[in-house]
Backbone bond lengths (Angstrom), bond angles and torsions (degrees), N, CA, C in turn:
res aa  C-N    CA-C-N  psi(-1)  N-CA   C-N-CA  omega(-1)  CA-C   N-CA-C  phi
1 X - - - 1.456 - - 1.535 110.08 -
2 X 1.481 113.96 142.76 1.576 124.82 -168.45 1.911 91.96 -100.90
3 X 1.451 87.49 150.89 1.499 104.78 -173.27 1.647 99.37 -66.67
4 X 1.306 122.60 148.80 1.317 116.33 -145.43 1.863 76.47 -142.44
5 X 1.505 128.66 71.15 1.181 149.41 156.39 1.026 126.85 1.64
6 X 1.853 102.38 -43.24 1.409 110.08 -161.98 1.516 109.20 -106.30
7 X 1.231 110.56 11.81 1.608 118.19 153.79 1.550 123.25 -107.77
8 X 1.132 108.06 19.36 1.557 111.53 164.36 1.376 113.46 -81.43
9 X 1.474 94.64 129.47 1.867 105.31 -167.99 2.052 106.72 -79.30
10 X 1.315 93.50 116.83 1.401 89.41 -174.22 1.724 114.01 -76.60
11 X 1.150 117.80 141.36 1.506 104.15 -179.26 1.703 94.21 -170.13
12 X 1.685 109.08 73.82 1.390 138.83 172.07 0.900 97.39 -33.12
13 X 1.223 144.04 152.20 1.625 154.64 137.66 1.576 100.31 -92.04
14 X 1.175 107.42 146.26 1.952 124.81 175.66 1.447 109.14 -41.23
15 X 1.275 141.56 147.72 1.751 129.77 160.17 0.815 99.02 -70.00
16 X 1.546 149.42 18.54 1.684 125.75 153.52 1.307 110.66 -74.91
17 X 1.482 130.31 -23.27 1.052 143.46 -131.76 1.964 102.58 -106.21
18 X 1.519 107.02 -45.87 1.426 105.83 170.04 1.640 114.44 -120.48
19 X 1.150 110.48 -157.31 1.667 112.77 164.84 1.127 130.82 -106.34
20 X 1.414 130.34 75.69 1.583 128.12 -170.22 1.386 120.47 -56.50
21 X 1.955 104.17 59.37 1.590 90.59 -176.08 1.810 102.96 -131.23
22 X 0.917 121.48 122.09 1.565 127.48 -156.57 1.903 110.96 -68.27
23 X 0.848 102.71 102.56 1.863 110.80 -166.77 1.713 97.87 -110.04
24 X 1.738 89.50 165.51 1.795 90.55 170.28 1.422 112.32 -78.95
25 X 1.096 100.93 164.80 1.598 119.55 169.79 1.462 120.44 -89.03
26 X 1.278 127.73 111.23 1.263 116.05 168.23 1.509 126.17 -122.92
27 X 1.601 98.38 -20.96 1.684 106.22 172.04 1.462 113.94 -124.32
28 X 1.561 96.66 178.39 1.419 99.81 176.29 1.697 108.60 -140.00
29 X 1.095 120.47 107.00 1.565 105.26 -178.57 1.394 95.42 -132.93
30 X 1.943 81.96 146.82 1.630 104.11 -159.89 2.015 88.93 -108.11
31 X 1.490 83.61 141.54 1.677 94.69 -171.71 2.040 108.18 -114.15
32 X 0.785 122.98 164.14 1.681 113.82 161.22 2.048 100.45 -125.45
33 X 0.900 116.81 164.85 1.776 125.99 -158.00 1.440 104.21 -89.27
34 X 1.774 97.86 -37.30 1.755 96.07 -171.10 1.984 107.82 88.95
35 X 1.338 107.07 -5.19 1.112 132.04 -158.98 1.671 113.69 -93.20
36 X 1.251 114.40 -163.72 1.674 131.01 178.46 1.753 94.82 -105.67
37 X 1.079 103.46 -164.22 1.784 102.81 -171.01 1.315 113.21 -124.51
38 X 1.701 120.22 32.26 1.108 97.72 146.18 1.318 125.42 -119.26
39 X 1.222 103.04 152.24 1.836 114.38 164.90 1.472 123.46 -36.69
40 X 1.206 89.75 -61.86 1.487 93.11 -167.77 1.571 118.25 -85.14
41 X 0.981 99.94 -19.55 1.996 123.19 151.68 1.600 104.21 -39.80
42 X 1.299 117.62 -85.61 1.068 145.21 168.54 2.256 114.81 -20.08
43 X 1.755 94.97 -55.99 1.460 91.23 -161.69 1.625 86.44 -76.08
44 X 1.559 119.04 -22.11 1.505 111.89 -158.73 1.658 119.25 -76.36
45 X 1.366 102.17 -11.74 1.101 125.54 175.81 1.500 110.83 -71.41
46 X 1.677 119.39 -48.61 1.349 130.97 176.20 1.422 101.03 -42.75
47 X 1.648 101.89 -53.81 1.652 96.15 -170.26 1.374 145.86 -79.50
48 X 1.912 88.40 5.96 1.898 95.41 -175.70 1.383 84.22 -113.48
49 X 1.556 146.45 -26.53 1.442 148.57 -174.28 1.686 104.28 -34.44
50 X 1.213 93.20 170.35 1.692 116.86 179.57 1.709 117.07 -109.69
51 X 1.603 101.55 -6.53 1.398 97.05 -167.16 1.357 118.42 -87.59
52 X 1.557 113.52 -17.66 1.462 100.78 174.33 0.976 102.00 113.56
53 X 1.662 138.74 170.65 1.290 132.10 -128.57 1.577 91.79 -105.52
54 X 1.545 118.05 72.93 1.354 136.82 171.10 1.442 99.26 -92.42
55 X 1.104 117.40 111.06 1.544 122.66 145.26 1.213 127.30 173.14
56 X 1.666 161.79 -163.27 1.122 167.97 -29.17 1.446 119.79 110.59
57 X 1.469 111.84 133.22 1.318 100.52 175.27 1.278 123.02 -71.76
58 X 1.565 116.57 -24.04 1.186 128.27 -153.42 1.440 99.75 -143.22
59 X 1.935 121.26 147.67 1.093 122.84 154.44 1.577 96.03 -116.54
60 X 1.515 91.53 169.29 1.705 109.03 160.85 1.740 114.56 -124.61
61 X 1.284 102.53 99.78 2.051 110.58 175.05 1.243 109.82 -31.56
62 X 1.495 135.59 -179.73 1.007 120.07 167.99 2.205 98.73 -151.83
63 X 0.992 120.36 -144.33 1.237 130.38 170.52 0.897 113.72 -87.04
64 X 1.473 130.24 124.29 1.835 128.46 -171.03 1.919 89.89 171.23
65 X 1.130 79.20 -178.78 1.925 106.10 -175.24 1.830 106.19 -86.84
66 X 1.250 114.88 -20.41 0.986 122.01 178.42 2.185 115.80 -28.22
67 X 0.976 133.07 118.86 1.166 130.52 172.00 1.697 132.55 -82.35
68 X 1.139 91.59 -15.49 1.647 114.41 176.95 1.500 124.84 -74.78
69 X 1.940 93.58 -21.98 1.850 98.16 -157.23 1.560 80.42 -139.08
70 X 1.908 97.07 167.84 1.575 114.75 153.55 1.694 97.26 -108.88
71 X 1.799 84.95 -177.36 1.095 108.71 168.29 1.927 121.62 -56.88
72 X 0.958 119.61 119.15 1.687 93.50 172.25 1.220 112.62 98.47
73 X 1.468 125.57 -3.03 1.487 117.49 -151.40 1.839 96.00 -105.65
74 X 1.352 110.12 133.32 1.278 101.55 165.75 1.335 120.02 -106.85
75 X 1.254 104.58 147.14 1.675 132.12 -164.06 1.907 104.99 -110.73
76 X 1.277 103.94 105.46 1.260 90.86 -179.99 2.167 106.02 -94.97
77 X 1.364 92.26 165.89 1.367 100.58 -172.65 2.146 102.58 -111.69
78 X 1.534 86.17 -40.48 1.578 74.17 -177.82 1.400 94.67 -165.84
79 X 1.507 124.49 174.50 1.400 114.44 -177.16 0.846 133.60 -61.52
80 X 1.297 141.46 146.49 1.718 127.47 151.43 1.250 146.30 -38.72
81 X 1.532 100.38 -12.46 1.406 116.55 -169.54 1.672 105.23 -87.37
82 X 1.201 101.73 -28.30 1.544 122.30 178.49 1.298 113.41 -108.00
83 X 1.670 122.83 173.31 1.548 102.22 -124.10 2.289 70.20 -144.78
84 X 1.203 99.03 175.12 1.611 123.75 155.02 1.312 118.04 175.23
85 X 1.423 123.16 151.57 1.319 146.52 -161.20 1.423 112.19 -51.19
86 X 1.297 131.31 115.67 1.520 130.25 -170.40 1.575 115.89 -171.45
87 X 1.246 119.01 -9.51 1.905 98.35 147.51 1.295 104.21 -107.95
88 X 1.199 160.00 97.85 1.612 175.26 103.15 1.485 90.96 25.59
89 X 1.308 135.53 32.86 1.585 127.58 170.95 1.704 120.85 -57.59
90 X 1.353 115.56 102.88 1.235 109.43 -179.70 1.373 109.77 -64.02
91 X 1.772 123.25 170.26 1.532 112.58 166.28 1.705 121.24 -80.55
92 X 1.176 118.98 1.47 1.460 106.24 174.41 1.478 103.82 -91.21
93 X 1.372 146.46 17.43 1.257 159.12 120.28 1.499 107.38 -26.09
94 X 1.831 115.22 -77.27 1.060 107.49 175.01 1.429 132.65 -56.21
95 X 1.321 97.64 -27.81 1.539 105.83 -175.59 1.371 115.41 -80.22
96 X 1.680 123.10 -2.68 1.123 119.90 167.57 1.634 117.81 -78.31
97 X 1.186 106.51 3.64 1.663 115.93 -152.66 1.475 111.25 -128.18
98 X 1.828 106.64 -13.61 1.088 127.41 169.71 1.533 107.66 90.66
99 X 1.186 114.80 22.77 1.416 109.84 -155.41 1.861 93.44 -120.36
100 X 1.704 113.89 163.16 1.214 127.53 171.05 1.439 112.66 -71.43
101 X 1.431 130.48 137.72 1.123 140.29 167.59 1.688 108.93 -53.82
102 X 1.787 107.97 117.05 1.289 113.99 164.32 1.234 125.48 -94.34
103 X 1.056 135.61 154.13 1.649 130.72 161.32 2.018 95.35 -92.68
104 X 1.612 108.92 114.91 1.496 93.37 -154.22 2.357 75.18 -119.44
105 X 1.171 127.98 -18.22 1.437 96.25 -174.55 1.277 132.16 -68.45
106 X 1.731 96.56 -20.56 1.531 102.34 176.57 1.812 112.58 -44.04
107 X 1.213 105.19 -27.57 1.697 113.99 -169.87 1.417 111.46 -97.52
108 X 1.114 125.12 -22.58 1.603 125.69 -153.40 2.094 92.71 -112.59
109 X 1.220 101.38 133.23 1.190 111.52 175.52 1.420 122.44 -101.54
110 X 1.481 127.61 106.99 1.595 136.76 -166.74 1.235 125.73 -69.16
111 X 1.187 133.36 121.52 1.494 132.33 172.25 1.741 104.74 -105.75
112 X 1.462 104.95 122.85 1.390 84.24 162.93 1.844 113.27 -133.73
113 X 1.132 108.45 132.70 1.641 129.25 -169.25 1.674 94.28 -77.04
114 X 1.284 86.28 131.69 1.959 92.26 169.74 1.248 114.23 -76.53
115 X 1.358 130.77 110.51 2.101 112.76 -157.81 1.459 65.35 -168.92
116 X 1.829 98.74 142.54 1.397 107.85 160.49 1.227 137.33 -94.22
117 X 2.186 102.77 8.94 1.701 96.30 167.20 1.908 89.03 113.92
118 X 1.547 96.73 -167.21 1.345 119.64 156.35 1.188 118.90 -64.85
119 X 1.491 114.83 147.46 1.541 128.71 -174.02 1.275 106.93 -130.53
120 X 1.533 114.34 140.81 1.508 109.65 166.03 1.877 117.83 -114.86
121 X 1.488 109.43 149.51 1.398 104.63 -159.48 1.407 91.48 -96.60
122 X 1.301 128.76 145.62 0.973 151.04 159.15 1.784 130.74 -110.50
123 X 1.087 122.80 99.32 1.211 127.64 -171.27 1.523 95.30 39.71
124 X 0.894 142.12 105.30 1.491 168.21 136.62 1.910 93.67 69.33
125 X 1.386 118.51 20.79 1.719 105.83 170.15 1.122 109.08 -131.70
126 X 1.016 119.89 172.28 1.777 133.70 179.00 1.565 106.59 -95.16
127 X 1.374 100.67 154.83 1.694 118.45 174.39 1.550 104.75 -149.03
128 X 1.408 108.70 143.97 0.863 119.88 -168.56 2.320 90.87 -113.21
129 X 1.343 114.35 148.54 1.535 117.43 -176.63 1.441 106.50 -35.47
130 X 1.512 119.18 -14.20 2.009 100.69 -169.15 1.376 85.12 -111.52
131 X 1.660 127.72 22.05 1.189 102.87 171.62 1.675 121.96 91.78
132 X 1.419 124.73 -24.98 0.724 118.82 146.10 0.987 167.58 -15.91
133 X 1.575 151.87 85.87 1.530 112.31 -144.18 1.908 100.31 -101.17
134 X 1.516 104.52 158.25 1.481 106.54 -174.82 1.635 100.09 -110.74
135 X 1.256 122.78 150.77 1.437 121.47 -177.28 1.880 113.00 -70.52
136 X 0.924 102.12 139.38 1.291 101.56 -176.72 1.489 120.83 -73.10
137 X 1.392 127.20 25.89 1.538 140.31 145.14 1.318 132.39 -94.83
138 X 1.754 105.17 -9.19 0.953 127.39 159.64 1.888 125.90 -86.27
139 X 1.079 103.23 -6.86 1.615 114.44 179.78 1.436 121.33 -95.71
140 X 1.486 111.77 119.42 1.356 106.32 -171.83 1.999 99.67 -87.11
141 X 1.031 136.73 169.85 1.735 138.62 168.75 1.593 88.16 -143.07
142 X 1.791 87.51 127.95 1.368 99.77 -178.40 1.407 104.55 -96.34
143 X 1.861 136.99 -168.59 0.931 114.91 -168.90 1.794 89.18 -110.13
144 X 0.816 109.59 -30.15 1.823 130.88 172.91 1.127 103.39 -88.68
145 X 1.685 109.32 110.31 2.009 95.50 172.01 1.537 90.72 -68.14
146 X 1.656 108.83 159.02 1.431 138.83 168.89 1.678 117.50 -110.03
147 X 1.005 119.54 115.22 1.600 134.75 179.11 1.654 97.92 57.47
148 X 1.425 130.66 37.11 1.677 141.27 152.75 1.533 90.10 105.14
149 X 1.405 127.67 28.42 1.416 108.81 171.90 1.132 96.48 -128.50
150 X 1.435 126.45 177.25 1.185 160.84 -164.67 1.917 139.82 -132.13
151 X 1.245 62.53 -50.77 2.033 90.58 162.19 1.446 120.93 -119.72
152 X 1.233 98.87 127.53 2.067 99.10 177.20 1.552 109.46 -91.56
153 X 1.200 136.75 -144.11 1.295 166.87 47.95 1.831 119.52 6.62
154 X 1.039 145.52 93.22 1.206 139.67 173.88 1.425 114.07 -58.77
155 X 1.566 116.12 148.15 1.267 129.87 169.81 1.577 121.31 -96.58
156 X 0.727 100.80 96.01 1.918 108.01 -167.84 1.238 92.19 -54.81
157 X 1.448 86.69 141.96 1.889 114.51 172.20 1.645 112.60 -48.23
158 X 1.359 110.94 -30.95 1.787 94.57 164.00 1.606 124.38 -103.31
159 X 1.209 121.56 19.97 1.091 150.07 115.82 1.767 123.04 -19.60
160 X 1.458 89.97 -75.72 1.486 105.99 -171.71 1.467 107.80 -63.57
161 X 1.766 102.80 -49.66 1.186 110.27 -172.53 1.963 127.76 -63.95
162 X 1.369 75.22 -27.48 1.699 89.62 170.51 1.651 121.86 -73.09
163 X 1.439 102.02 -38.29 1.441 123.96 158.83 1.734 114.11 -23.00
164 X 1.891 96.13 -75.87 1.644 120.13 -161.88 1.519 81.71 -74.04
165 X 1.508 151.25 -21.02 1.423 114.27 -164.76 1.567 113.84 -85.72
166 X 1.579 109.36 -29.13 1.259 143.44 158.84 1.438 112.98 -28.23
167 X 1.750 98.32 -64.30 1.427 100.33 -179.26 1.691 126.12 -77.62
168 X 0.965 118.22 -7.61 1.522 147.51 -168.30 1.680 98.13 -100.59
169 X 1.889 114.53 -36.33 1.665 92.85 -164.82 1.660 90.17 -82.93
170 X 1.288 124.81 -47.98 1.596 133.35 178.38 1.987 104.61 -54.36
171 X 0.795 104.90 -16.21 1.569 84.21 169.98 1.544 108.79 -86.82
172 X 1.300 109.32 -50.93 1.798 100.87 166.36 1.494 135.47 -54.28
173 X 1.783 87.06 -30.37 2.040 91.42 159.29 1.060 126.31 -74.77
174 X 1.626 121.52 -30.84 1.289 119.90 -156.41 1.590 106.16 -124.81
175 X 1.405 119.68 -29.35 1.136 129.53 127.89 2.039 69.94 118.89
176 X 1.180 139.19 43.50 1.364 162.98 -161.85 1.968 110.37 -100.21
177 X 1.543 97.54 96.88 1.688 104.40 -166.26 1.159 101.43 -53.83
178 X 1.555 116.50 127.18 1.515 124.68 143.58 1.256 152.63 -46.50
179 X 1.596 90.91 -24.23 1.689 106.62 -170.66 1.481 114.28 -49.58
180 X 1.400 95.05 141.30 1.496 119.87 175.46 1.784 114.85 -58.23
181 X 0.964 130.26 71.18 1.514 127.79 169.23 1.926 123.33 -83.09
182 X 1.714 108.04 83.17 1.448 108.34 -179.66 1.930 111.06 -34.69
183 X 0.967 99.39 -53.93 1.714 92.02 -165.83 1.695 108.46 -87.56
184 X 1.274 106.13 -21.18 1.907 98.36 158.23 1.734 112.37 -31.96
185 X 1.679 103.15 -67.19 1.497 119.49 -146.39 1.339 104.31 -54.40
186 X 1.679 102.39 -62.73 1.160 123.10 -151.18 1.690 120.12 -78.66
187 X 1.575 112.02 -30.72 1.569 114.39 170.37 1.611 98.47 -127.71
188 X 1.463 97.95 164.97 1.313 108.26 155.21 1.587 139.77 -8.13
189 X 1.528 113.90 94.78 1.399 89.78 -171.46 1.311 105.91 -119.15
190 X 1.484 94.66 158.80 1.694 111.71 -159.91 1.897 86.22 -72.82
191 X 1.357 110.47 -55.50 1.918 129.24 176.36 1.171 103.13 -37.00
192 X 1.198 128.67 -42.68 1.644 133.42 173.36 1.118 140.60 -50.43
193 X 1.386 97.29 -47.17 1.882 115.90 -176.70 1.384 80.88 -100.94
194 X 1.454 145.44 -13.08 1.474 117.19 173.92 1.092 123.05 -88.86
195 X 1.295 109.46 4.40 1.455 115.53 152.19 2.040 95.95 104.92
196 X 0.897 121.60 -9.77 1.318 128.53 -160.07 1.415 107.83 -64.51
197 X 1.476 134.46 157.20 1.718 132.31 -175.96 1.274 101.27 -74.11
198 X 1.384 113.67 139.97 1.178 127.50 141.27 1.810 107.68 166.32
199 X 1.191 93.53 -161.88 1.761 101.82 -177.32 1.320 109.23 -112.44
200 X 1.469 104.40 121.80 1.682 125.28 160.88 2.029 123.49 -111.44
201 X 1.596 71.47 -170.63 1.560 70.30 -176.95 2.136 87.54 -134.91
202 X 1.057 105.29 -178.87 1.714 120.90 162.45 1.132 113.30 -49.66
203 X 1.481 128.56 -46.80 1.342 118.50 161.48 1.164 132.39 -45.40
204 X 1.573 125.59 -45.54 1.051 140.01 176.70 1.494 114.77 -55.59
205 X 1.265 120.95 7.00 2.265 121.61 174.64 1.515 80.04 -153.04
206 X 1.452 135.05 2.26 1.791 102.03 170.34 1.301 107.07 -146.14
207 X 1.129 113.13 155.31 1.848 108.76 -170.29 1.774 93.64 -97.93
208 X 1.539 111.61 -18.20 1.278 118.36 -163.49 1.662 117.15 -87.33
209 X 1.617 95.70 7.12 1.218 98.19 -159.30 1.800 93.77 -117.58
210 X 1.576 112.72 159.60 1.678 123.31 170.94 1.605 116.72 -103.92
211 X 1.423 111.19 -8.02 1.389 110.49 -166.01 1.250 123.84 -84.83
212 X 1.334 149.37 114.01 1.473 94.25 19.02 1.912 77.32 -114.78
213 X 1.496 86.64 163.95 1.467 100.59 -175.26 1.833 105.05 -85.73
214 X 1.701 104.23 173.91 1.600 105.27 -150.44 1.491 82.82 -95.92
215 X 1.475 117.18 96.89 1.370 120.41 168.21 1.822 106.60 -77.47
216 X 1.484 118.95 160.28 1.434 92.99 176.28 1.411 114.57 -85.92
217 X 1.326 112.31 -34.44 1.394 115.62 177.86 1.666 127.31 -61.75
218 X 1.361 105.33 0.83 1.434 121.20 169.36 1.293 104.90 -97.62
219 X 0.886 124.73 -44.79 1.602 134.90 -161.74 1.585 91.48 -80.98
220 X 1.256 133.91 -55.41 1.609 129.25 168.01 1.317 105.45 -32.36
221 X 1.101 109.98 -60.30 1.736 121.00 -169.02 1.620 112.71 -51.05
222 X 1.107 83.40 -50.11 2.180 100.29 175.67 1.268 109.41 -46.53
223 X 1.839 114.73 -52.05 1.134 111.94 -150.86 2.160 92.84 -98.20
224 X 0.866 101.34 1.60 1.635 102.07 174.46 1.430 104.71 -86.12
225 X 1.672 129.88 0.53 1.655 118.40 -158.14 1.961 82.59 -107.33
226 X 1.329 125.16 17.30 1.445 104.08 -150.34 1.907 77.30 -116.83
């Protein structure tokens, strides 16, 4: 199924908020919020925040109580063509890699999934960092913990699916390689900070970061766009 445009939930953020200045496209990195599941929760927050023109063009809602959003639904914040602040790469990053400091978001286009991250189990339940607990149909268990965890937050199947249409409509716009690269996603990549095409995640410019973690059913999805 083709991304179907005209159900993307609009929910502008202010021009204080990003950079309305139309740049090339060369990446794509997929983020998760750390958050609750909605979208529009999520961008509205960008726009009353203190931090400064941090954010994403786009979220993806997810499964929750939320009344505002569905599952799957993407919420855009501002165009694609235009850019705002969202891998926080310091320069001793580059300099671990030997490489020159880029300014790389102007180029890279943000997805971020409403998922609350790593979970910790507690006598037979899940918690999410505020303590929270998440239902246990919602928890993915990996077989390899990833960055000291074990259990995520799951990405619902319209989630995912909203994900691959995303990545599929920007490759025909931007004409932005898909290929499946295992050690791109998941650590540090040298391809990343060099600015080079393709698809990442937060991991890929921070060692400090979980987003988004190597679910398998994402990673299927990745490797089906090639």
């Amino acid at each position: 199924m083709k991304l179907d445009t005209s159900k993307i939930k609009q929910v502008p953020l202010r021009e204080s908020q990003y950079i309305k200045e139309a740049t090339e496209k060369k990446q794509i990195v997929l983020h998760h919020t750390a958050g609750n599941s909605s979208g529009i929760g999520t961008i509205r927050m960008w726009d009353t925040d203190d931090r400064g023109r941090i954010a994403t063009c786009v979220t993806i809602s997810g499964k929750g109580q939320s009344k505002d959003t569905y599952d799957g639904e993407i919420c855009q914040a501002f165009s694609s063509k235009h850019w705002g602040y969202h891998l926080g790469i310091k320069p001793d990053v580059f300099k671990s890699k030997g490489l020159p400091y880029r300014s790389l978001d102007k180029h890279a286009i943000g997805i971020e999934i409403c998922n609350w991250g790593p979970l910790d189990r507690v006598n037979g339940k899940f918690y999410n960092y505020v303590d929270r607990e998440v239902p246990a149909d919602q928890v993915t268990e990996l077989e390899i913990p990833y960055k000291g965890h074990k259990f995520y937050h799951r990405y619902t199947d319209a989630q995912i699916e909203s994900t691959r249409q995303l990545l599929v409509y920007w490759n025909e716009t931007y004409g932005i390689d898909l290929t499946y690269r295992h050690d791109d996603l998941w650590t540090v990549s040298t391809r990343a900070l060099q600015g080079e095409p393709g698809v990442y995640t937060h991991n890929s410019y921070r060692k400090d970061k979980s987003d988004i973690y190597p679910c398998p059913r994402m990673i299927a999805m990745l490797k089906s766009l090639q």
